[in-house]
LUMLUM-679239 format. One line per 10 residues: number of its first residue (from 1); their letters; for each residue x, y, z of N, C-alpha, C. Coordinates in Angstrom, 1 decimal. Example, Ala and Ser with C-alpha at 12.3 -4.5 7.8 and 13.67 -1.06 7.14 Angstrom:
2
1 = AS = 13.2:-5.7:7.8:12.3:-4.5:7.8:13.2:-3.3:7.8 ~ 12.8:-2.2:7.1:13.7:-1.1:7.1:12.9:0.0:7.9
***
This chain:
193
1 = XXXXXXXXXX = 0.8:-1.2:0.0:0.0:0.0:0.0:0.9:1.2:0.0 ~ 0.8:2.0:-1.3:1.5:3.5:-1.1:1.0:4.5:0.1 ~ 2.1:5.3:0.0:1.8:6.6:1.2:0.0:7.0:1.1 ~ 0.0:7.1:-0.2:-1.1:7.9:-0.8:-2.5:7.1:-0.6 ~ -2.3:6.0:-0.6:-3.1:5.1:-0.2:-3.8:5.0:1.4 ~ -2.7:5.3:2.0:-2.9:4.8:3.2:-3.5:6.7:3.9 ~ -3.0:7.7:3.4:-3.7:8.8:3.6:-5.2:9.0:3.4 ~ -5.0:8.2:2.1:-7.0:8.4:1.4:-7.6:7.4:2.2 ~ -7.3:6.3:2.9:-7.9:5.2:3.6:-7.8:6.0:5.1 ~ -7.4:6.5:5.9:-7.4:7.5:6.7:-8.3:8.6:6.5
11 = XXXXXXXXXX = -8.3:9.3:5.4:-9.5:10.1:5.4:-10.5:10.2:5.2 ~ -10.8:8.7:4.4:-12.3:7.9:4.0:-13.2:7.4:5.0 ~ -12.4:7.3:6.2:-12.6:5.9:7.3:-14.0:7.1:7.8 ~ -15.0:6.2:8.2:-16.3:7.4:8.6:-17.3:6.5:9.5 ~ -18.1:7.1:10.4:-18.6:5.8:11.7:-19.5:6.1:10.4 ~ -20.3:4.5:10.7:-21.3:3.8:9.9:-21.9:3.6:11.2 ~ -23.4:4.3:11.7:-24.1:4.0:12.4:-25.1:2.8:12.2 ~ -25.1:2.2:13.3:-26.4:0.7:12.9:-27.2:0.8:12.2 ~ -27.9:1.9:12.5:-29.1:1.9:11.3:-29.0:2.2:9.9 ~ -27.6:2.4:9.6:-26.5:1.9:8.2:-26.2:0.5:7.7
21 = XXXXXXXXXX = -26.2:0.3:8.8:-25.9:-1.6:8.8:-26.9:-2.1:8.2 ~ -26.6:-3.6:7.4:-27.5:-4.2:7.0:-28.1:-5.2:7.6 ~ -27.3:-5.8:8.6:-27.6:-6.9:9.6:-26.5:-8.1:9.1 ~ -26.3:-8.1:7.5:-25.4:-8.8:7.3:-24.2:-9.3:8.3 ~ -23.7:-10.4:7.9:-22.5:-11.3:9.3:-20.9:-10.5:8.3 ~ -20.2:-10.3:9.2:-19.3:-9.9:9.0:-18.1:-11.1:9.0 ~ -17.7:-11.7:7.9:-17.0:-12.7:8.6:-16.0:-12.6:9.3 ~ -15.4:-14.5:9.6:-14.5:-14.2:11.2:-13.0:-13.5:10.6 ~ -12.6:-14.3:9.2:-11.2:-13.6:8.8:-11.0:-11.6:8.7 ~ -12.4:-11.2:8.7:-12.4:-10.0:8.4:-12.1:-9.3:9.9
31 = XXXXXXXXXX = -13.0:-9.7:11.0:-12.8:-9.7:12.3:-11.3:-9.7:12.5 ~ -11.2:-10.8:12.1:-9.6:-11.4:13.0:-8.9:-10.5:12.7 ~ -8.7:-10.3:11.4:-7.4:-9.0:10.5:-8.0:-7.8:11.1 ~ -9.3:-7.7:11.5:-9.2:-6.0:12.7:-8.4:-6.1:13.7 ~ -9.2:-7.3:14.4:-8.5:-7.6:15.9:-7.4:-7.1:15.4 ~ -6.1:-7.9:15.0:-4.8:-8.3:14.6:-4.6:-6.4:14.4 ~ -5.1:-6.2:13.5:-4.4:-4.8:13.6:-4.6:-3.9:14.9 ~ -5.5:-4.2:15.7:-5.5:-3.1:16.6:-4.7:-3.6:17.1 ~ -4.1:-4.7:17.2:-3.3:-5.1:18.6:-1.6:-4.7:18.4 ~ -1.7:-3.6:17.0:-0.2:-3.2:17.1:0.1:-2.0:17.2
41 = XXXXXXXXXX = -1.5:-1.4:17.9:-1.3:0.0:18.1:-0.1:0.4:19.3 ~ 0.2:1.4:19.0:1.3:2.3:19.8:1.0:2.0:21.6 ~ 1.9:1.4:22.5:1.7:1.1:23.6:3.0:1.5:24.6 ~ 3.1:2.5:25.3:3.9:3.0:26.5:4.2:1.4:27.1 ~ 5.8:1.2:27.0:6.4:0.4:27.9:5.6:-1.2:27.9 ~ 5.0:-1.3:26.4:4.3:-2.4:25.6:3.2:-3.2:26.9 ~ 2.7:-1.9:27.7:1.7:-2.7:28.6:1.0:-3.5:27.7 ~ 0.0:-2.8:26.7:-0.6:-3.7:25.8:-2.1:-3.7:26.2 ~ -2.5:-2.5:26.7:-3.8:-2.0:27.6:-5.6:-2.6:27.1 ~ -5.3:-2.5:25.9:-6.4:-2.8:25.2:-7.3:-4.2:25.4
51 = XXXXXXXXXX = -8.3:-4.6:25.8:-9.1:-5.2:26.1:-10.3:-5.5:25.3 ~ -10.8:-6.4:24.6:-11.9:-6.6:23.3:-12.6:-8.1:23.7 ~ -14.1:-7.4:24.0:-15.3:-8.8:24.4:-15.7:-8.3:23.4 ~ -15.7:-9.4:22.5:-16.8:-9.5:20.8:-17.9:-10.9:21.5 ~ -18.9:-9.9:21.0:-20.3:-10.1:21.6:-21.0:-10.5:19.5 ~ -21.5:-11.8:19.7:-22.2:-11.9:18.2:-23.4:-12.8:18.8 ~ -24.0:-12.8:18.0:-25.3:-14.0:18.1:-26.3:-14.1:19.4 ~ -26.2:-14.7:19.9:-27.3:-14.8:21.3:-26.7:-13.9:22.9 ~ -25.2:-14.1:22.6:-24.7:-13.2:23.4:-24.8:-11.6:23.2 ~ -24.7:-11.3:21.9:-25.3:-10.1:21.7:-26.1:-9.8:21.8
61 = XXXXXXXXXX = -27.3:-10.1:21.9:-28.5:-10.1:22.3:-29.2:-10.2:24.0 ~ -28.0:-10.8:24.1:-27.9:-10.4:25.9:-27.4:-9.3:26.2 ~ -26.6:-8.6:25.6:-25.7:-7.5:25.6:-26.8:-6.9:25.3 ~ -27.0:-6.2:24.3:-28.1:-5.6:24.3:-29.5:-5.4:25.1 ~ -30.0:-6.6:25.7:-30.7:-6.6:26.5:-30.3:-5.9:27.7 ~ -28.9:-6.2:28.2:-28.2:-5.6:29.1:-27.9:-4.0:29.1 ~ -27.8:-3.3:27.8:-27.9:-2.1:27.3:-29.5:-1.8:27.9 ~ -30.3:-2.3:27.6:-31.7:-1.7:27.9:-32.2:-1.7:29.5 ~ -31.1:-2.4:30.1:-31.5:-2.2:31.6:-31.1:-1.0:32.1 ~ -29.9:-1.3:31.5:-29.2:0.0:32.3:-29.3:1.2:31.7
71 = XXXXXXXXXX = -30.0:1.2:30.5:-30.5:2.3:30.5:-31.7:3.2:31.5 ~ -33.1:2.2:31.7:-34.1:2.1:32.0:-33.7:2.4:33.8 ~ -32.4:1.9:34.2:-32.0:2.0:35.7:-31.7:3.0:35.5 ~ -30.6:4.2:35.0:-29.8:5.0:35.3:-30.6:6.2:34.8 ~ -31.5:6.1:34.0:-31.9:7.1:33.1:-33.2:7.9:34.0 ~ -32.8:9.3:34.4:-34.3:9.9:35.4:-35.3:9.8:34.3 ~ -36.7:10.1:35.0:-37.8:9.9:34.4:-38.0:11.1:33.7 ~ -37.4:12.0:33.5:-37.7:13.6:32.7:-36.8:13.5:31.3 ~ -35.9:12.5:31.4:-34.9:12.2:30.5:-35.5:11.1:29.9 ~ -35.9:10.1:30.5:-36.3:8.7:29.7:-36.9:8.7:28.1
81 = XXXXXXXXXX = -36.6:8.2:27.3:-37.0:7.9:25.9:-37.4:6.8:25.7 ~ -38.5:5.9:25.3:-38.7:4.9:25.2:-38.0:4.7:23.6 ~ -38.1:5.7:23.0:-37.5:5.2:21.6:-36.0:5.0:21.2 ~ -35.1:5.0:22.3:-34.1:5.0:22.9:-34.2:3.2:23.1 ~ -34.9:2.6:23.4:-35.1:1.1:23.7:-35.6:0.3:22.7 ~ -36.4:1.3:22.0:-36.8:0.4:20.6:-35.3:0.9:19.6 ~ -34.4:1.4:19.8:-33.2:1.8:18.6:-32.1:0.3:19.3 ~ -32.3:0.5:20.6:-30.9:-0.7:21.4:-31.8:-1.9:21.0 ~ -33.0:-2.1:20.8:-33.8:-3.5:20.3:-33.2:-3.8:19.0 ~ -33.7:-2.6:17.9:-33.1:-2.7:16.9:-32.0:-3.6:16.3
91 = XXXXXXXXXX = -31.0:-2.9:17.2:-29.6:-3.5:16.9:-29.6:-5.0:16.7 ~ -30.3:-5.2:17.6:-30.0:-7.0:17.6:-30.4:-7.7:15.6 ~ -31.1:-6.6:14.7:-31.0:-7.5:13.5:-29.7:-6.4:12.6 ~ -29.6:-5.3:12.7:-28.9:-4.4:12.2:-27.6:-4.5:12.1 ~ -26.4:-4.8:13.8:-25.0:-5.4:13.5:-25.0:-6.6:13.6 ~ -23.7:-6.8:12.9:-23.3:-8.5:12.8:-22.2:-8.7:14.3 ~ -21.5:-8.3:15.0:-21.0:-8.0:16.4:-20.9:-6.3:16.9 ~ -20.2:-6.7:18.5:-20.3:-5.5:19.3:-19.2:-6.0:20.0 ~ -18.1:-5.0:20.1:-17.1:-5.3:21.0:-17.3:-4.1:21.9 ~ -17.2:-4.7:23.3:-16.7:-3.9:24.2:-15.4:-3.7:24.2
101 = XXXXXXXXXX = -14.7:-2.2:24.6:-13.9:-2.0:24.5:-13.6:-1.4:25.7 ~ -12.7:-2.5:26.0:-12.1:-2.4:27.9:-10.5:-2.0:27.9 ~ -9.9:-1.1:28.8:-8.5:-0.8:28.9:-8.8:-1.9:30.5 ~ -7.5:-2.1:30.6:-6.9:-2.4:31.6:-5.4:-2.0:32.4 ~ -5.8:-1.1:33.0:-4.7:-0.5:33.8:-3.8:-1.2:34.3 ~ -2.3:-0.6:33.9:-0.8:-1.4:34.7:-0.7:-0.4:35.0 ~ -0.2:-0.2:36.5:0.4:0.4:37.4:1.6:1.2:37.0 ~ 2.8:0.8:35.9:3.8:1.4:35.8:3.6:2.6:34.5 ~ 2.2:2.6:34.1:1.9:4.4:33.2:0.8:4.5:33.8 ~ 0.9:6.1:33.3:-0.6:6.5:33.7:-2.0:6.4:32.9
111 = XXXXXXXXXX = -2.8:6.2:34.1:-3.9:5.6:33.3:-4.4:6.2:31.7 ~ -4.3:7.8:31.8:-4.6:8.4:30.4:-3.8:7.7:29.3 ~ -2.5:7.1:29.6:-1.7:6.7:28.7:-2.3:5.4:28.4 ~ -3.0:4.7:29.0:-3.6:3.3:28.7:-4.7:3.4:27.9 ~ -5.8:4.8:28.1:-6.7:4.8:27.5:-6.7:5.4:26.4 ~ -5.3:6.5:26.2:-4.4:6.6:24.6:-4.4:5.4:24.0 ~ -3.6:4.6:24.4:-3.5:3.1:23.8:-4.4:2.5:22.9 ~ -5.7:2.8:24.3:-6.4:1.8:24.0:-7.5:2.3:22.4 ~ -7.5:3.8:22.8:-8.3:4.5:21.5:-7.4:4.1:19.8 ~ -5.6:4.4:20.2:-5.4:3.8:19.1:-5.6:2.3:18.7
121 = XXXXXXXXXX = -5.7:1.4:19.4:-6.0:-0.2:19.0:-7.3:0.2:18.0 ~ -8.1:1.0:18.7:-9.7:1.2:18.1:-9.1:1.7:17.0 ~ -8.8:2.6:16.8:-8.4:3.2:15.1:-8.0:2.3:14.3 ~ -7.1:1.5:14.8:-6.5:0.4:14.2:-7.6:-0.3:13.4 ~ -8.5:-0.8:14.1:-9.5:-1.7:14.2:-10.8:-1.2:13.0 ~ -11.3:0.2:13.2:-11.6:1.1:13.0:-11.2:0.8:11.1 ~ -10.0:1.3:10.9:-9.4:1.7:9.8:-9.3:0.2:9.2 ~ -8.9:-0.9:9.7:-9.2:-1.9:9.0:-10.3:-2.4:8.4 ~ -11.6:-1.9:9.0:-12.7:-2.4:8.2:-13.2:-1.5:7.1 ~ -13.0:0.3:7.4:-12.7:0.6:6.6:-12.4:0.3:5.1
131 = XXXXXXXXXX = -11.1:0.1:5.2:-10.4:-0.6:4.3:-11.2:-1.8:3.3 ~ -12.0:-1.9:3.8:-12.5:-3.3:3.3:-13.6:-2.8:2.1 ~ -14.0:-1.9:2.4:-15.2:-0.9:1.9:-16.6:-1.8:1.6 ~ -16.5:-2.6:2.8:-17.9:-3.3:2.8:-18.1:-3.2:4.3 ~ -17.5:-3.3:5.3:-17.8:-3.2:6.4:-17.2:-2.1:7.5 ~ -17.9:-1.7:8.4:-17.5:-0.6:9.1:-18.2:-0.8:10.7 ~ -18.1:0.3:11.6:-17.6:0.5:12.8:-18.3:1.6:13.6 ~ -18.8:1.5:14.5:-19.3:3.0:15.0:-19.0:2.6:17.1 ~ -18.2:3.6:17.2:-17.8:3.8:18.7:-18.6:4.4:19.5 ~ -19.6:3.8:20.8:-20.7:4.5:21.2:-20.5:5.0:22.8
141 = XXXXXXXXXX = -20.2:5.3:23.4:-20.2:5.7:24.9:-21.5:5.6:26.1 ~ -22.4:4.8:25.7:-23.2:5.3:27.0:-22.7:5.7:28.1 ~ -23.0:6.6:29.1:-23.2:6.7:30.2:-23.1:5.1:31.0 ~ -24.0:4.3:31.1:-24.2:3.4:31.6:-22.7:2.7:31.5 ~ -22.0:2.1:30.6:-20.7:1.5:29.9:-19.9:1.3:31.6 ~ -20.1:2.6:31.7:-19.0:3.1:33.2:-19.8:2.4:34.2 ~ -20.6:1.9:34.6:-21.2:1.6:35.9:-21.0:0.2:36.1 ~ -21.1:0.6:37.6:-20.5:-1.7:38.1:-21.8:-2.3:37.6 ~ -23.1:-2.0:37.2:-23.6:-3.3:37.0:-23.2:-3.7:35.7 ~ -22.9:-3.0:34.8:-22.4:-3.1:33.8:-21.2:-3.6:33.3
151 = XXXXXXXXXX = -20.5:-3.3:34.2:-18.8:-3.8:34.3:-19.0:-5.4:34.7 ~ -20.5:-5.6:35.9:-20.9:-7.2:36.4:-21.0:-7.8:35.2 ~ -21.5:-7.5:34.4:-22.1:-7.9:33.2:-21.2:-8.6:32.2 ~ -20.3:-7.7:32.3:-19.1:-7.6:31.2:-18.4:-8.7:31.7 ~ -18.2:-9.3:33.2:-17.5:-9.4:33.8:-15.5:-9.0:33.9 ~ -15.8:-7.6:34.2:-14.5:-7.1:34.0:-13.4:-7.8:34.9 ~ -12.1:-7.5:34.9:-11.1:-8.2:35.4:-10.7:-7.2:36.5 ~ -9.9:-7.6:37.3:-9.4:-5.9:38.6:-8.5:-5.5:37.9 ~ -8.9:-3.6:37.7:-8.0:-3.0:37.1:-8.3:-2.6:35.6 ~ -9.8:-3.4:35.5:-10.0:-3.5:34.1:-11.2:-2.5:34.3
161 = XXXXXXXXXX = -11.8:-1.2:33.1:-13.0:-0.5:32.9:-13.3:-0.5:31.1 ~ -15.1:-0.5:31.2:-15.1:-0.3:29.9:-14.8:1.3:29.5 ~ -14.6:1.0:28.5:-14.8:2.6:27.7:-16.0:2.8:26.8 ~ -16.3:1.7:26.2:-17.7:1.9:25.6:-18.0:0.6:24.5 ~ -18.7:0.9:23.3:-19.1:-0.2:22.7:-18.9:0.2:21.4 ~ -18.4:-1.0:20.4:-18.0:-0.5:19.2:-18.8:-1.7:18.6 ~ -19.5:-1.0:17.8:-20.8:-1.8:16.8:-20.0:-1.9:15.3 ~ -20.1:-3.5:15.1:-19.2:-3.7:13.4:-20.4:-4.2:12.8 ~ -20.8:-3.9:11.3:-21.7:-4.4:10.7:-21.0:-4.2:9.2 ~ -21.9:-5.1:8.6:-21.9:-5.0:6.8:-22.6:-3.3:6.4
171 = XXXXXXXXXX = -21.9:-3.0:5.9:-22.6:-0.8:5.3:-23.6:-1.5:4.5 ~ -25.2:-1.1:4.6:-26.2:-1.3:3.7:-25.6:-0.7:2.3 ~ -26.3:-1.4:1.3:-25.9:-0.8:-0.3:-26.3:0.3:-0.3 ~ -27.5:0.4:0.0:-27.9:2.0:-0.1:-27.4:3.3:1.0 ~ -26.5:2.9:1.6:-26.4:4.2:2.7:-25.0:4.4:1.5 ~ -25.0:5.9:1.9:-24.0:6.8:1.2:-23.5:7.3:2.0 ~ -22.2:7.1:2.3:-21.3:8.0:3.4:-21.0:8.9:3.2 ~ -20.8:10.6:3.9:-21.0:11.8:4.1:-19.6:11.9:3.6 ~ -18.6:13.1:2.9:-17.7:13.0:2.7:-17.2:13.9:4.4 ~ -16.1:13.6:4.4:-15.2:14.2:5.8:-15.8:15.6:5.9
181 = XXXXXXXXXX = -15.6:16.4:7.0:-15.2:17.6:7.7:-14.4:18.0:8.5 ~ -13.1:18.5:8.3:-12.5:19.0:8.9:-12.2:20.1:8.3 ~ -12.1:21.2:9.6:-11.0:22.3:9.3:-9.7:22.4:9.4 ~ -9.0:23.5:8.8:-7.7:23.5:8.3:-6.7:23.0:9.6 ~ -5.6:22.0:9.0:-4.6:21.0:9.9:-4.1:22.4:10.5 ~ -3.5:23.3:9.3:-2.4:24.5:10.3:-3.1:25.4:11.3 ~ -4.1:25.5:11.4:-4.9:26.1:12.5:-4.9:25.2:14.0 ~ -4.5:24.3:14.0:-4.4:23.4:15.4:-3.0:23.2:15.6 ~ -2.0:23.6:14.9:-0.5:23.3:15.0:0.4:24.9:15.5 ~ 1.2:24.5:16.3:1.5:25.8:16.2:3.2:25.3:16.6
191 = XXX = 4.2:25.8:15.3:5.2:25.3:15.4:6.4:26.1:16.1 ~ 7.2:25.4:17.0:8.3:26.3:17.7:10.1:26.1:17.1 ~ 10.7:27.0:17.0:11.8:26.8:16.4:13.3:27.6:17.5
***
């Protein structure tokens, strides 16, 4: 892959929300060559921070169910959306898996430096399906993600928290991805000599 290549694959890369997804299965070699790439993201003193529960099929669907509790628990009654529970139902025909995305803290960096790590594995991961230009990726944060019953759920390890949930599916034929936005690189750089 030329420089040029790998710039336009970087700038192409765009979250594909579920309701983009077709429901189609993603297969496992496609998976695996994410996995594999995230796992050579950039790591302080090669802790290796990055943590991945891929959730498919009936388990997913416990996940998701699990998504709907904790919503319905955490969420005040002035805030609540019911259609917020029909979009987490949804999912269960929409992606083909869900990985949670867990850091796990070592003691000898600091924790920001783990969950640096751990966002690049996700780029990694991220950019590889990209790449494929059939399948893609959307990074979601509930609120909820952070909470012990959730972490119960997950069954996290000591030391270990989620960061959130990253939904992989087949891109429907018909969804059209948005071209990028950003503003100008030299406006955020400021060089010292």
């Amino acid at each position: 892959m030329s420089e040029i290549e790998v710039k336009e694959m970087i700038r192409k890369r765009r979250a594909v929300f579920p309701k983009q997804m077709s429901g189609g299965k993603v297969p496992s070699l496609v998976l695996d060559q994410a996995l594999e790439a995230a796992n050579w993201a950039p790591t302080h003193r090669r802790t290796e921070p990055w943590r991945f529960r891929v959730y498919s099929g009936k388990s997913m669907e416990r996940l998701l169910d699990q998504c709907k509790e904790c919503y319905v628990r955490s969420t005040p009654a002035e805030s609540y959306n019911h259609a917020k529970i029909q979009k987490i139902e949804l999912r269960k025909k929409q992606v083909s898996h869900i990985i949670a995305v867990c850091v796990q803290r070592h003691e000898v960096v600091p924790e920001w430096e783990e969950i640096a790590a751990t966002s690049m594995a996700v780029q990694n991961l991220w950019l590889s399906l990209s790449a494929t230009n059939l399948y893609g990726g959307y990074w979601s944060t509930p609120a909820y993600a952070m909470e012990e019953d959730f972490a119960a759920f997950l069954r996290l390890e000591e030391h270990e928290r989620c960061l959130g949930l990253f939904y992989i599916g087949e891109v429907s034929k018909d969804t059209q991805l948005p071209e990028g936005q950003r503003g100008d690189w030299s406006e955020k750089v400021g060089f010292n000599t």
